[in-house]
C-alpha positions in Angstrom: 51.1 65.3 -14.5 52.4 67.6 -11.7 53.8 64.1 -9.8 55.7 63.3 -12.5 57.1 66.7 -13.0 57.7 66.8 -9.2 59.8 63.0 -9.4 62.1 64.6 -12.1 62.6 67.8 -10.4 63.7 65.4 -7.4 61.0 66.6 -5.0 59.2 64.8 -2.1 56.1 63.9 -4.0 54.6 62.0 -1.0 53.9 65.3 0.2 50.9 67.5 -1.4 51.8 70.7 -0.1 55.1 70.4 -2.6 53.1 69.4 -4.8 50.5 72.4 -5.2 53.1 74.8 -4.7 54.7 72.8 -8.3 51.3 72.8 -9.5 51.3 76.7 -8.8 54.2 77.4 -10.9 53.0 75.1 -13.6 50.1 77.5 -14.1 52.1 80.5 -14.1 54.3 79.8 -16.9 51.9 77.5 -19.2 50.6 81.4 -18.7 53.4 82.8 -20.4 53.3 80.0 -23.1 56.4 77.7 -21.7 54.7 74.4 -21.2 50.8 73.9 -22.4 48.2 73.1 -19.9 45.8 70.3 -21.2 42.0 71.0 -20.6 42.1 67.4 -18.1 44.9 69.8 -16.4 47.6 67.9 -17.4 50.9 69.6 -18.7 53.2 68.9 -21.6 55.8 70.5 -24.0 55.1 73.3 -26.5 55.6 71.7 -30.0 
């Protein structure tokens, strides 16, 4: 989940505006194939 992703980066997940803009950047790469974006919009490694 973006939160999780977001606590290991070391951001301020308390905040949602971090958050989206995380959740933003998610999208773009699991574009280019880096991570893959679950249909329940979850994101987790490429195996």
């Amino acid at each position: 989940m973006v939160k999780q992703v977001g606590e290991a980066l070391g951001l301020e997940v308390a905040v949602r505006g971090k958050l989206e803009r995380l959740r933003g950047t998610l999208s773009k790469l699991a574009g280019r194939g880096w991570p893959r974006k679950l249909p329940d919009g979850r994101f987790t490694t490429r195996l």
